[in-house]
C-alpha positions in Angstrom: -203.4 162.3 45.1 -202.7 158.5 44.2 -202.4 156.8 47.7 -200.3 153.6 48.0 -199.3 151.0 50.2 -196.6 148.9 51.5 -197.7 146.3 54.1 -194.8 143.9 55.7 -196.1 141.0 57.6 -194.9 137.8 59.3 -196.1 135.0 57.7 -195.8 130.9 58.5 -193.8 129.1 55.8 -197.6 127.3 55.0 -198.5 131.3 53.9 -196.0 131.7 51.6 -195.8 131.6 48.1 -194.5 128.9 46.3 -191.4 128.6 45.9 -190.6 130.6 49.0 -192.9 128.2 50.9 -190.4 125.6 50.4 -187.5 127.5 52.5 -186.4 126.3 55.6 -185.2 128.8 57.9 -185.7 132.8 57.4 -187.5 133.4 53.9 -188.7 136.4 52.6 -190.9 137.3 49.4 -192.4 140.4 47.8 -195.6 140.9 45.4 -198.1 143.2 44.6 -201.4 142.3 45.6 -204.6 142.9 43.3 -205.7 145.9 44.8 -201.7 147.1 44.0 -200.3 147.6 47.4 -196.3 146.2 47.5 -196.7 143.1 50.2 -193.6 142.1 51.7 -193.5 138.7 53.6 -191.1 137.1 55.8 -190.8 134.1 57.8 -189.0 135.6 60.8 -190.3 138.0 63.0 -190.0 141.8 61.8 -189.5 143.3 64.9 -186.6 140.6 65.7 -183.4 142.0 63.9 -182.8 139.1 61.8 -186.8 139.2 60.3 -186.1 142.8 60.3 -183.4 142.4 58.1 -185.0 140.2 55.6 -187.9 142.5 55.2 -185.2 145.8 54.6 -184.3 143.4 52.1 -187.1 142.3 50.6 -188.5 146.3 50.7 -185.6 147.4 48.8 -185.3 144.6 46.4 -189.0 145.0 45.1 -188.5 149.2 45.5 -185.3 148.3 42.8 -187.1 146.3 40.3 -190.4 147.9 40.2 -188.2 151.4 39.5 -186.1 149.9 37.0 -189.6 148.2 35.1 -188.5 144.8 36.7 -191.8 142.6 37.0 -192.4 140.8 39.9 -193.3 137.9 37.3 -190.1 137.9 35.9 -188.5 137.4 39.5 -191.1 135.0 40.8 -190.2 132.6 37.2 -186.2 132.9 37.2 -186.6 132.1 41.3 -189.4 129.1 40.4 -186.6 126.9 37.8 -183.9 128.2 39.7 -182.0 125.1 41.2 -178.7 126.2 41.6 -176.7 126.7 44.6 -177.3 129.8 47.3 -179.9 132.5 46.2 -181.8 133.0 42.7 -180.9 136.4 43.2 -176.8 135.7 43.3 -177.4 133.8 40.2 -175.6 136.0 37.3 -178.3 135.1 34.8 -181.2 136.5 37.3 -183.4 139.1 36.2 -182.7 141.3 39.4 -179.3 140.7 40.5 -178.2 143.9 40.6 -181.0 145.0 42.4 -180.9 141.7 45.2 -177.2 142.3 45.5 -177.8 146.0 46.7 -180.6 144.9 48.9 -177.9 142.2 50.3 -175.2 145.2 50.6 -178.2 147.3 52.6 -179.1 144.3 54.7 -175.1 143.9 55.9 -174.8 147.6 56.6 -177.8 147.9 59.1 -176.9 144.1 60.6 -173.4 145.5 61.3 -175.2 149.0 62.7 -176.6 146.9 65.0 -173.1 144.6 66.2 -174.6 141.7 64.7 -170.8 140.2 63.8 -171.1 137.3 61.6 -174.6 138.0 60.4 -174.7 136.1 56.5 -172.1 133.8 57.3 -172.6 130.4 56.0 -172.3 127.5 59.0 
C-alpha cells in the first residue's frame, strides 16, 4: 500500500511562498513537497475558525486540481502575474476556477454551520 500525506500547518507570512508571502491578512497556499506529501499552509491559526476555514479551502482546492490533472505549477504561475482585482482564483481566465470557486462555496457552508454571519464580506 502506497502511503500519503497531507500536513496543514500555520505558517508566518515570512514562511510563505512567494506570492502568497506578499498577503496581508489571512493567506493560504498549497504544494506538494519533494518527498510528495500535499502541504497546506495558512497564515491564521487552524484551530481558530477563520484559519480553519482557509485551510478547508485550501485542502479542497489542491484535492480539485490534483484530481482533475491540474498542476500546482500551473496555479502557482497564473496566481504569480495575476494583478487583477480580488483572488487569482475568481479570475475567469484561471487555470482552477472552477475548482477555487467550489472550495469558496465549501468554505461558506461550514462558516455559516458555525453562525459565522457575514464571514467573506468585503469591509
Amino acid at each position: 500500500m502506497t502511503r500519503s500525506r497531507i500536513i496543514i500547518e500555520t505558517a508566518t507570512p515570512e514562511e510563505m511562498r512567494p506570492p502568497y508571502n506578499m498577503e496581508t491578512g489571512l493567506a493560504g497556499d498549497w504544494y506538494i513537497a519533494s518527498d510528495g506529501v500535499l502541504v497546506i499552509k495558512v497564515t491564521g491559526d487552524v484551530l481558530a475558525r477563520e484559519g480553519f476555514l482557509y485551510a478547508l479551502h485550501e485542502l479542497i482546492e489542491a484535492f480539485l486540481c490534483l484530481d482533475r490533472g491540474i498542476s500546482q505549477q500551473s496555479v502557482d504561475a497564473f496566481d504569480a502575474r495575476f494583478n487583477g482585482d480580488g483572488e487569482p482564483g475568481d479570475d475567469p481566465r484561471a487555470p482552477y476556477r472552477q475548482e477555487h470557486r467550489f472550495a469558496c462555496l465549501v468554505e461558506h457552508l461550514v462558516a455559516h454551520e458555525l453562525g459565522m454571519t457575514g464571514y467573506g464580506e468585503v469591509r
